[in-house]
Every structure is written in structure tokens, then in C-alpha cells.
C-alpha positions as CSV (number, residue, x, y, z in Angstrom):
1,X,0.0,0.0,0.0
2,X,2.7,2.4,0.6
3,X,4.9,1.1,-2.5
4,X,1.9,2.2,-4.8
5,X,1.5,5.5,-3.0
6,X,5.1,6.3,-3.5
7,X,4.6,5.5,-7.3
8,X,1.7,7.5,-8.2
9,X,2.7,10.5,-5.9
10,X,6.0,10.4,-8.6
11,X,3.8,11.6,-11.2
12,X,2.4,15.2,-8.9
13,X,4.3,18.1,-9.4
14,X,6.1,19.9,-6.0
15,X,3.8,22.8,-4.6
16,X,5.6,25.0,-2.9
17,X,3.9,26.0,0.5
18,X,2.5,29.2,1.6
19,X,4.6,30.9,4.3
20,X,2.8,31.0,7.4
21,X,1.4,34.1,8.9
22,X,3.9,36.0,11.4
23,X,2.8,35.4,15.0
24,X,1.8,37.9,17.1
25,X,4.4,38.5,19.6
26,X,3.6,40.7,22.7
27,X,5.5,44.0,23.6
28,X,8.0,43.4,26.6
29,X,7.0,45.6,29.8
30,X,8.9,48.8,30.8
31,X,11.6,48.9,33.0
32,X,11.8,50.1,36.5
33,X,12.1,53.6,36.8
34,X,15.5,55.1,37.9
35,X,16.4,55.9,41.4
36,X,16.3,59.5,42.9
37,X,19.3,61.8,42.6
38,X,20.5,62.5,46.3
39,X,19.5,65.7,48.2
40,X,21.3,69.0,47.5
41,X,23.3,69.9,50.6
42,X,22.2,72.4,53.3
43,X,23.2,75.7,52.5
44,X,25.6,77.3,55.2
45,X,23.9,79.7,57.9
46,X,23.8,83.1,57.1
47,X,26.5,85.6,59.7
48,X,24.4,87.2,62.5
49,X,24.1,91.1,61.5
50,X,25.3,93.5,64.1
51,X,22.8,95.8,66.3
52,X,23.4,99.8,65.1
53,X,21.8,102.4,66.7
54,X,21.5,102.9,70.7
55,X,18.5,101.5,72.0
């Protein structure tokens, strides 16, 4: 049975087949978002102003 299948599929031309259809891959998520810069330093205390003038 398969000797006589092999014969008469002989005489068929090849068919090329039709490329399958692209799958639909999902989109990766986003990364995490970046840590926070550090805090500025404190800016440095201002000189005490001097009294004028009697009181």
C-alpha cells in the first residue's frame, strides 16, 4: 500500500507551501524607573548682622 502511493505521488508536481502568517508577539513591559538623585546639601547659615543704633 505504501509502495503504490510512493509510485503514483511520482507523477504530482512539488507545490511550494505558503509561508505561514507572522505570530503575534507581545511587547516586553517597561523597565523600572530610575532611582532619585540625592539631596542638595544644606546651604551654610547666614552671619548674625550686628545691632546699630542705641536702644
Amino acid at each position: 500500500r505504501l509502495a503504490s502511493f510512493i509510485k503514483t505521488s511520482a507523477h504530482y508536481e512539488d507545490y511550494d507551501g505558503e509561508d505561514g502568517e507572522d505570530g503575534d508577539g507581545e511587547d516586553g513591559e517597561d523597565g523600572d524607573d530610575g532611582d532619585d538623585g540625592d539631596d542638595g546639601e544644606d546651604g551654610e547659615d547666614g552671619e548674625d548682622g550686628r545691632l546699630q543704633g542705641n536702644r
